[in-house]
C-alpha positions as CSV (number, residue, x, y, z in Angstrom):
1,X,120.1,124.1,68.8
2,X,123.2,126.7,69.1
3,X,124.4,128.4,66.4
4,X,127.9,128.7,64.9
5,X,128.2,132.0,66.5
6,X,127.5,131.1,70.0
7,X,129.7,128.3,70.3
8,X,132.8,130.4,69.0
9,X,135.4,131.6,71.4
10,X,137.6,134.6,70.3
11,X,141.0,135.8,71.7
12,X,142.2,139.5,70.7
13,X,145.7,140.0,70.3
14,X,146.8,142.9,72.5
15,X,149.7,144.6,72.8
16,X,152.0,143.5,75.5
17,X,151.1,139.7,74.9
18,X,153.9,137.8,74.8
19,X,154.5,133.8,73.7
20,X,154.7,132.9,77.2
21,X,151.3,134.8,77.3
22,X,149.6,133.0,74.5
23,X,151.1,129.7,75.5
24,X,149.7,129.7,78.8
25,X,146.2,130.7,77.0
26,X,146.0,128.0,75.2
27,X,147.5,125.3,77.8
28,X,144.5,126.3,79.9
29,X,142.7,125.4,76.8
30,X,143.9,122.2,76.0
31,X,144.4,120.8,79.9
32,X,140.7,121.1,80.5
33,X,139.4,120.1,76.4
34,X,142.5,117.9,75.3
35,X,143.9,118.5,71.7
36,X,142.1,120.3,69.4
37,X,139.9,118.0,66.7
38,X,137.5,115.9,69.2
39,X,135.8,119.1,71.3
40,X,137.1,122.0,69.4
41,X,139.0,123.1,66.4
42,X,140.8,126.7,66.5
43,X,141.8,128.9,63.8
44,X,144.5,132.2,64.3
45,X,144.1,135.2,62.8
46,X,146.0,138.4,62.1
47,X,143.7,139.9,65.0
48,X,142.5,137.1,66.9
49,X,142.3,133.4,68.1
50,X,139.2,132.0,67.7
51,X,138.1,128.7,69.3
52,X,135.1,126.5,68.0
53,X,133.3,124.0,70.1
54,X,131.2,121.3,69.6
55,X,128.6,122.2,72.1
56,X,127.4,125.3,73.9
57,X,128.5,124.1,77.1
58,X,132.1,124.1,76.2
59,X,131.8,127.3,74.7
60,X,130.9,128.7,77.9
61,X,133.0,126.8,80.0
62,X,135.8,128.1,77.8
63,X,134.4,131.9,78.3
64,X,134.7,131.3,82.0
65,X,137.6,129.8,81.8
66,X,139.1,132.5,79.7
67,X,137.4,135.1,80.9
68,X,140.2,137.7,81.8
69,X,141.8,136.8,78.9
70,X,139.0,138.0,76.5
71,X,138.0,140.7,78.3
72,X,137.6,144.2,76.4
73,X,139.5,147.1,77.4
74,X,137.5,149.8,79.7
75,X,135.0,146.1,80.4
């Protein structure tokens, strides 16, 4: 069984992000798991969008899928 942790998905804010940055993130999002509430719920924060799945499987599909995106400075 996964844990809460591993099926979480988080998006730093950055400088130089703009909306039509963040609106593109999350279209990718929702194209490939539809709206949020069946697969995955989301939650933003001063620092960071985070993105819960139901299974493991979208949780890494979504780290793939995202994967420049989250990516750490200097990484």
């Amino acid at each position: 069984m996964s844990t809460f942790e591993e099926r979480r998905v988080t998006v730093p804010w950055h400088r130089g992000q703009n909306e039509f940055w963040w609106n593109e993130t999350c279209a990718m999002v929702i194209e490939t798991f539809g709206l949020p509430g069946d697969r995955f719920r989301y939650s933003p924060g001063v620092e960071k969008m985070e993105f819960y799945f139901n299974t493991l499987e979208d949780a890494f599909l979504c780290k793939i899928l995202l994967s420049d995106r989250i990516a750490k400075d200097g990484n």
